[in-house]
C-alpha positions, 0 to 999 in steps of 0.5 A: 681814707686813711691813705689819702691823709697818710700822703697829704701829711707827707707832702705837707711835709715836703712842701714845708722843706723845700719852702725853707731850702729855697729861701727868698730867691725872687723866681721861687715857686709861691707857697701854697697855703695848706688847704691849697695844697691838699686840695691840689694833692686830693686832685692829683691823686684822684686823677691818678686813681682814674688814670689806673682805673682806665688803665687797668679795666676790672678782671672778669671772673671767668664763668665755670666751664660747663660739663656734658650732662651724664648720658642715658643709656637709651631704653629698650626697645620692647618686643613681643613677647614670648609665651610663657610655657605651660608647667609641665604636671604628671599625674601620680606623683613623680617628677616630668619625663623628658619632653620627647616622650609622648601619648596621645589618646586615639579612640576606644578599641572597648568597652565605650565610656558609660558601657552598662555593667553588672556587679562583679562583671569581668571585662578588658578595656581596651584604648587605641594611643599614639606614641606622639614624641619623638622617642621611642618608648622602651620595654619597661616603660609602665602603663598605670592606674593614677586615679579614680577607682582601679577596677581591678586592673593592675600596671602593665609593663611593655615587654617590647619598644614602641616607635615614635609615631606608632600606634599601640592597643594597651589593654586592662583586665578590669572587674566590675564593683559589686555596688551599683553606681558610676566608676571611672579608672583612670591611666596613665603611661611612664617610663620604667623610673616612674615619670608619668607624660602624655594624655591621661586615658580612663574608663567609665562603666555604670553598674546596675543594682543586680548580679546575673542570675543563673537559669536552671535546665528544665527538669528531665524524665527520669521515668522508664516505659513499661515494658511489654511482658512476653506471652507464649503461643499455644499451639493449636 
């Protein structure tokens, strides 16, 4: 607005020197009154906005360039899963042997499970196993007690290898508690460090509540017969 007046004061101002220049020529453009004449400058500097306005179409802001969203890395295909392995124990003490060791236990070669027993009555248990890895087990390697009650038996230790795949007798000298009532002994095979693996065997007697009694011989004679006395013979 302030414009608009600043340039209708200038051509007023124009307007006024060019009446006085051009005196009383007879051709003389005729003077505008005032209000004639802002009208006529408010007119032409209208048009001439509409003329720049048209000329000159408004800029359009440009819209922001769109960026590709960050990419996901696509999920995981599940699977089946695998099983998880069983913790490998060892009974006894001692850490896990290599896995190429194994026993598996076969049969009772004596003494069956609940084998009927007198107090204090010696015997050796017998089992039957089977060297079920793929080692061999080496002389050294121990057969010892792990739990329960040792009866008496003491570790063996294998004086020879035993092949894998083989089968072995392993036998205890065991003896009878003098208590009445039921025991199991149990055993287990290691290597020569201590490191127990395979099947834990055992034992089970049941002792009764008296010890074997002696039976005397019966008593012998120790009488003589009677000896027979000589007579003489008399002569006739």
């Amino acid at each position: 607005m302030i414009k608009i007046r600043l340039i209708t004061t200038l051509l007023l101002v124009s307007a006024v020197l060019l009446s006085a220049c051009g005196g009383s020529d007879a051709d003389a453009t005729p003077t505008l009154s005032p209000d004639e004449l802002q009208t006529q400058i408010v007119e032409t500097f209208a048009a001439g906005l509409t003329q720049t306005a048209i000329a000159a179409p408004p800029t359009q802001t440009p819209f922001p360039t769109l960026t590709a969203s960050a990419t996901f890395a696509p999920f995981a295909t599940s699977t089946a899963g695998t099983p998880l392995s069983a913790p490998t124990t060892s009974s006894g003490g001692g850490s896990s042997p290599a896995t190429c060791y194994g026993l598996t236990f076969v049969s009772d070669v004596s003494i069956p499970d609940n084998t009927q027993m007198t107090p204090g009555q010696t015997f050796t248990k017998t089992w039957k196993v089977l060297n079920s890895g793929s080692c061999a087990w080496d002389a050294g390697f121990k057969f010892a007690f792990t739990t329960g009650n040792a009866l008496g038996g003491s570790t063996v230790t294998l004086s020879s290898s035993v092949a894998s795949g083989a089968q072995y007798d392993i036998s205890v000298p065991m003896t009878a508690p003098t208590t009445a009532g039921t025991y199991q002994s149990n055993w287990r095979m290691s290597t020569a460090g201590g490191e127990f693996f395979g099947n834990e065997v055992y034992v089970i007697i049941v002792v009764g509540g008296s010890a074997p009694t002696k039976t005397n011989a019966p008593a012998t004679s120790t009488s003589e017969p009677p000896t027979a006395t000589a007579t003489e013979e008399t002569t006739p």
